[in-house]
C-alpha positions in Angstrom: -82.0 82.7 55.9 -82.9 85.4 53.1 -86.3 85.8 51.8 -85.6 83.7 48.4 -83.6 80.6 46.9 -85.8 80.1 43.9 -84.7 79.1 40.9 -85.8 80.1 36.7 -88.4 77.5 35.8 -87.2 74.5 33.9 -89.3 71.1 33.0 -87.7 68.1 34.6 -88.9 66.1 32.1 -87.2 67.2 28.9 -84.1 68.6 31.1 -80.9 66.4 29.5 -80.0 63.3 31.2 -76.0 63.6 31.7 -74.6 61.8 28.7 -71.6 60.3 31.0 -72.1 59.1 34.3 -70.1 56.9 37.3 -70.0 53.5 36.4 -70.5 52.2 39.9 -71.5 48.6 40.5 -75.0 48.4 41.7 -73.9 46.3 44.5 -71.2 48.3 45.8 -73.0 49.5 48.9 -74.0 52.7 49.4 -72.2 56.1 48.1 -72.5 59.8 49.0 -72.2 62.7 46.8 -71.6 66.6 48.5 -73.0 69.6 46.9 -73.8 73.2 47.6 -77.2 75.3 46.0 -77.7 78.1 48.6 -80.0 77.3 51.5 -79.7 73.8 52.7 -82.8 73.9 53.8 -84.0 73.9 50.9 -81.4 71.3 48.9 -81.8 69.0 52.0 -85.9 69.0 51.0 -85.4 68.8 47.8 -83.0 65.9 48.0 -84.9 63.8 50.9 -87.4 62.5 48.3 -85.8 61.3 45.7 -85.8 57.8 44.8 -82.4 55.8 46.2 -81.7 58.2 48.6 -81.4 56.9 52.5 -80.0 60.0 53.7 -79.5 63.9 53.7 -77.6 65.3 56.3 -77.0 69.2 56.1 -73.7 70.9 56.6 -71.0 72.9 55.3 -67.8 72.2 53.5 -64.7 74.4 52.0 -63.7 76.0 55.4 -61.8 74.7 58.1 -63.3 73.3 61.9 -63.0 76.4 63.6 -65.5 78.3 61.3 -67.4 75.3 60.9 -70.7 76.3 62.5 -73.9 78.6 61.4 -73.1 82.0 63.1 -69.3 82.2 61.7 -70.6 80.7 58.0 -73.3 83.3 57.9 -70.1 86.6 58.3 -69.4 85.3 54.5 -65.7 84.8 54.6 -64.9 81.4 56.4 -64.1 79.6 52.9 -67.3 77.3 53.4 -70.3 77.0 51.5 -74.0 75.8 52.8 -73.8 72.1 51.8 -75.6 68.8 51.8 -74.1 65.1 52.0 -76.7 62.7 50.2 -76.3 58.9 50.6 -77.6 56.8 48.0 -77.9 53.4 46.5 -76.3 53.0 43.1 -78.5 50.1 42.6 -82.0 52.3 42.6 -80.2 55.4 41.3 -77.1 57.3 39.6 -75.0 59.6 40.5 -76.2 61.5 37.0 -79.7 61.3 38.2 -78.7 63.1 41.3 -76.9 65.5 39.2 -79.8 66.1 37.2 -82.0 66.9 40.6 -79.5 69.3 41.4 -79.4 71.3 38.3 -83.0 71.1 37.6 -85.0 71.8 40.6 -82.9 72.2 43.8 -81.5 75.2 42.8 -80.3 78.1 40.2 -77.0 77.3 39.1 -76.4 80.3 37.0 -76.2 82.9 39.9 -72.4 83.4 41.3 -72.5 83.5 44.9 -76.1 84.3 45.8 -79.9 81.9 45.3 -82.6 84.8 45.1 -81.7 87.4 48.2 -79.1 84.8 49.9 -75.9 86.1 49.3 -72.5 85.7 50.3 -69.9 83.0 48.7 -71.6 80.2 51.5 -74.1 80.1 49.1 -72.8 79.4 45.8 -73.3 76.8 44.0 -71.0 74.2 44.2 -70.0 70.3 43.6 -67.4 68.9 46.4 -66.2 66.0 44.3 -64.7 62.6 46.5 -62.3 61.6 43.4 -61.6 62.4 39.8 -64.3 60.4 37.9 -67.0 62.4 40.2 -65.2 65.5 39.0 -65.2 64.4 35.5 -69.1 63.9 35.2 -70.1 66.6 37.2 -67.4 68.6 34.7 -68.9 67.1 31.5 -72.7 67.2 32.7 -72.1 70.9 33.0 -70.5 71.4 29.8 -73.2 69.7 28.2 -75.8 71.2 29.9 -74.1 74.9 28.7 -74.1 74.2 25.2 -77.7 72.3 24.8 -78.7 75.7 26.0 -81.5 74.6 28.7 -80.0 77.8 30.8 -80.5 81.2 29.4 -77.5 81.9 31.2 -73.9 79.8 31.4 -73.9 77.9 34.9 -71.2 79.3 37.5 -71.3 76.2 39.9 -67.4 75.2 40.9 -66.1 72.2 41.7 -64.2 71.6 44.5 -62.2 68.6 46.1 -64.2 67.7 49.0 -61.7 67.9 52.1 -64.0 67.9 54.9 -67.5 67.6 55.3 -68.7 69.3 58.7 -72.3 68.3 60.1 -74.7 71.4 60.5 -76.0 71.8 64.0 -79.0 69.6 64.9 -81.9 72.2 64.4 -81.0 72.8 60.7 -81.7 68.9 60.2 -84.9 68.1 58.6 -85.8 71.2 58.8 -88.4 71.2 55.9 -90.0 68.2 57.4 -89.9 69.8 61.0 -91.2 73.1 59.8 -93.7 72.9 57.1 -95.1 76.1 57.9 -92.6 77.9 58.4 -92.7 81.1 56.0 -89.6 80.7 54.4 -90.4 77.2 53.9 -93.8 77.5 52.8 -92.7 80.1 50.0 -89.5 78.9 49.3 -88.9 75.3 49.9 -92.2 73.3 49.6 -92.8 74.5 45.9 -89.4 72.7 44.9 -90.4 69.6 46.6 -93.7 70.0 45.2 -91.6 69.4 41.9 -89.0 66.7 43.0 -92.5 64.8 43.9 -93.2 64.9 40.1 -89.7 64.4 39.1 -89.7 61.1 41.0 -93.0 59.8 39.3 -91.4 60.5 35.5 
């Protein structure tokens, strides 16, 4: 990992709600949503504290099985990006809301192909969308989020039909919680879950 994946400071609290969301039953079991912001490490954080969620699992997605591991993914040209699977249940939160976490905290969406010094296309930011409606309000959160103007810049995140999701090897799991002082993480990743803490509260 590279020495940064901050993002520009926004406030959770007056950052727009997504007018549309997935009208999934709240007893429908539970779903998962894939998305990319740079280093897992710290989207997996991030994510692992937010209310609903039972699960975060880091991996990559976009490439094919062969490339599918940390040393190839790190060269920059296997197709896949650093990702996250988060299960959830719809009945204590939204696929919006997890949108919302995404955008607001977990990572910079405005930066093509890089989060602070990580660079390379693995760590763009990106949405792997399981069917259309997913694509549709992740595509009309973002649109409304680029003209309410809460970005200084317009957001470059893609979105991307989710083929294959491929689990990350074992020592990149948990990591935040396994490492809380590790430098990168202490710098890096702990100030953002510092703020999903607070984001969970409002």
């Amino acid at each position: 990992m590279s020495i940064s994946c901050m993002r520009p400071g926004v406030d959770f609290k007056t950052f727009p709600d997504p007018v549309e969301d997935l009208q999934t039953p709240a007893d429908a079991g539970t779903q998962t949503v894939v998305v990319g912001g740079g280093c897992f490490w710290c989207t997996e954080g991030v994510f692992e504290i937010a209310p609903g969620v039972s699960d975060v699992v880091s991996g990559y997605a976009g490439g094919t099985p062969e490339t599918a591991n940390y040393r190839a993914v790190c060269e920059g040209d296997t197709g896949h990006a650093e990702v996250i699977r988060v299960t959830y249940d719809p009945a204590k939160t939204r696929y919006g809301k997890l949108l919302k976490l995404f955008f607001s905290i977990a990572h910079d969406p405005t930066t093509l192909n890089r989060q602070g010094a990580d660079t390379g296309t693995q760590y763009r930011s990106a949405i792997f969308y399981a069917n259309e409606d997913e694509k549709r309000v992740a595509a009309a959160y973002i649109r409304q989020l680029n003209e309410s103007g809460v970005f200084t810049r317009p957001i470059v995140t893609t979105l991307e039909p989710l083929v294959k999701f491929y689990e990350a090897e074992e020592y990149h799991q948990d990591f935040v919680q396994q490492n809380p002082m590790h430098p990168y993480i202490m710098s890096q990743a702990l100030p953002k879950v510092k703020k999903a803490k607070e984001a969970s509260a409002v």
